[in-house]
N, C-alpha and C positions, 0 to 999 in steps of 0.2 A: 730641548734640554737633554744632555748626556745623562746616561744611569751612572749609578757611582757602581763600582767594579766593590761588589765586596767581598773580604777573606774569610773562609772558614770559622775563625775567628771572633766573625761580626754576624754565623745563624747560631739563632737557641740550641739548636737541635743539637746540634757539633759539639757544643760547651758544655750543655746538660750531658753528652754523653763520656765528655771529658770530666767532670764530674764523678763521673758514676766510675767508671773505672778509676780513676784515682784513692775513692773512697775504698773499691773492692780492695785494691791495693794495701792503702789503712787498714782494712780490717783482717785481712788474712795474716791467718799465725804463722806460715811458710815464709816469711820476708822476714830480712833482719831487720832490729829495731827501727836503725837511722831511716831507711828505705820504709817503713811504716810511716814514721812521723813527719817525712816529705813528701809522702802520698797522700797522709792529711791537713796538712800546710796547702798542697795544688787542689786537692777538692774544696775545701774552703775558701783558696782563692776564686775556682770555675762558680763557684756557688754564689759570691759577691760581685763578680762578673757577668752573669744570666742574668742577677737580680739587677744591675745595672743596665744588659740589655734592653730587657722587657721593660723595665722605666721609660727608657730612653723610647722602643718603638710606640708605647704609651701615650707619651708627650707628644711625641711626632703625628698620630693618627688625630689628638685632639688638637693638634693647632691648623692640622689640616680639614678639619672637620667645621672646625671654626670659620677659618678662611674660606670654604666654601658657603658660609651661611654669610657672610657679608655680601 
């Protein structure tokens, strides 16, 4: 069985960190408004997207876990 090739995209690690600087982004008073409130629109999107990931690898380790106890 092939590994699935995955994107930057698709580790925690990557997203959380896109997150975090998005947010930095949000919170700094040096950026104009509009560039504020689209840096907090992308951290809240990377923030519902982790939260998704980590569900998702969640699900996946317990039906694997499962499968292995049958």
């Amino acid at each position: 069985m092939a590994a699935k090739k995955q994107s930057y995209g698709d580790h925690p690690g990557y997203v959380a960190f896109l997150g975090v600087v998005a947010f930095w982004a949000a919170a700094s008073s040096g950026n104009e408004p509009y560039v504020r409130v689209l840096a907090g629109i992308s951290a809240a999107a990377a923030a519902l997207h982790l939260g998704s990931l980590l569900f998702r690898r969640r699900r996946d380790r317990r039906s694997a876990a499962a499968a292995a106890d049958r």
